[in-house]
C-alpha positions as CSV (number, residue, x, y, z in Angstrom):
1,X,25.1,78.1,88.0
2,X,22.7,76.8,90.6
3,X,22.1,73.2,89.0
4,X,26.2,73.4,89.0
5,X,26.1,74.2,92.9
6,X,23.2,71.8,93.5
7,X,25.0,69.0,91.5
8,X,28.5,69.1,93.6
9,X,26.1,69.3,96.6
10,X,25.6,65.7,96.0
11,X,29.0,64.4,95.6
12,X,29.6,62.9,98.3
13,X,31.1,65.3,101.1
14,X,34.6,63.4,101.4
15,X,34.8,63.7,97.5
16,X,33.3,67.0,97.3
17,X,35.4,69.0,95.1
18,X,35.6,73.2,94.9
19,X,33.0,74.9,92.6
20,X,35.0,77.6,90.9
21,X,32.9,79.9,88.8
22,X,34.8,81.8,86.4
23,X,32.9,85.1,84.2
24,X,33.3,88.1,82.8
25,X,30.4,89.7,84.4
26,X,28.4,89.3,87.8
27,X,25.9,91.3,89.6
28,X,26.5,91.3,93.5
29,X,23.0,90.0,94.6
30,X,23.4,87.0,91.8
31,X,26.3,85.9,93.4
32,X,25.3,86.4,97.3
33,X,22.3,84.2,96.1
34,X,24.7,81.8,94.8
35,X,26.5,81.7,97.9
36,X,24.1,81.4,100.5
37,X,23.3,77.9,98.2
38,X,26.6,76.9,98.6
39,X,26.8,77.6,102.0
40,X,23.7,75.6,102.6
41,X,24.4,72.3,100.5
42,X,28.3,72.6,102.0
43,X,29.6,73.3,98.5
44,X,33.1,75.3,98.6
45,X,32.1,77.9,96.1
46,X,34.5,80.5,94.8
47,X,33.5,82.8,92.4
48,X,36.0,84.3,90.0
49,X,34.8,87.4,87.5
50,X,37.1,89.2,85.1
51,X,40.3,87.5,86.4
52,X,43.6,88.1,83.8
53,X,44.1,84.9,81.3
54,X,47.2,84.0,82.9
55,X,44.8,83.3,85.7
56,X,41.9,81.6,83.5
57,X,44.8,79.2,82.0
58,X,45.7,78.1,85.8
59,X,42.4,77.8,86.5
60,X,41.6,75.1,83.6
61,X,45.0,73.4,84.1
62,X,44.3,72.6,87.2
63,X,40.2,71.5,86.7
64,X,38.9,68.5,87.3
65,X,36.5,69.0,85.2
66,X,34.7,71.8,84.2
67,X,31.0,72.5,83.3
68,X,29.7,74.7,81.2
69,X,26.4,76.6,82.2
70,X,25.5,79.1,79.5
71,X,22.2,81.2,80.2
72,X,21.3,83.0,76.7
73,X,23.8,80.6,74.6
């Protein structure tokens, strides 16, 4: 999730699109972490965890694009 953070970090800023992060489980810390990077490369950053499908669906409609960051996958 950082490389995704770090890679919007260099669009450039008046193309710069929101980081959503969608997932079914995060641990507090993890995300402040994440945060703080966002905050300091100017990334809009919103993390979402354990939101309802009807939610999920909006979410991908509405992408961009997405990325897909998988840790133990």
């Amino acid at each position: 999730i950082e490389l995704a953070i770090e890679a919007v970090g260099h669009v450039p800023a008046e193309r710069r699109p929101e980081l959503q992060w969608v997932g079914n489980f995060a641990d507090r810390l993890y995300v402040e972490k994440l945060q703080r990077l966002a905050e300091r490369l100017q990334v809009r950053f919103t993390p979402k965890v354990l939101i309802p499908d009807s939610e999920l669906i909006r979410v991908l409609q509405t992408a961009a694009a997405m990325i897909y960051t998988p840790l133990l996958e």
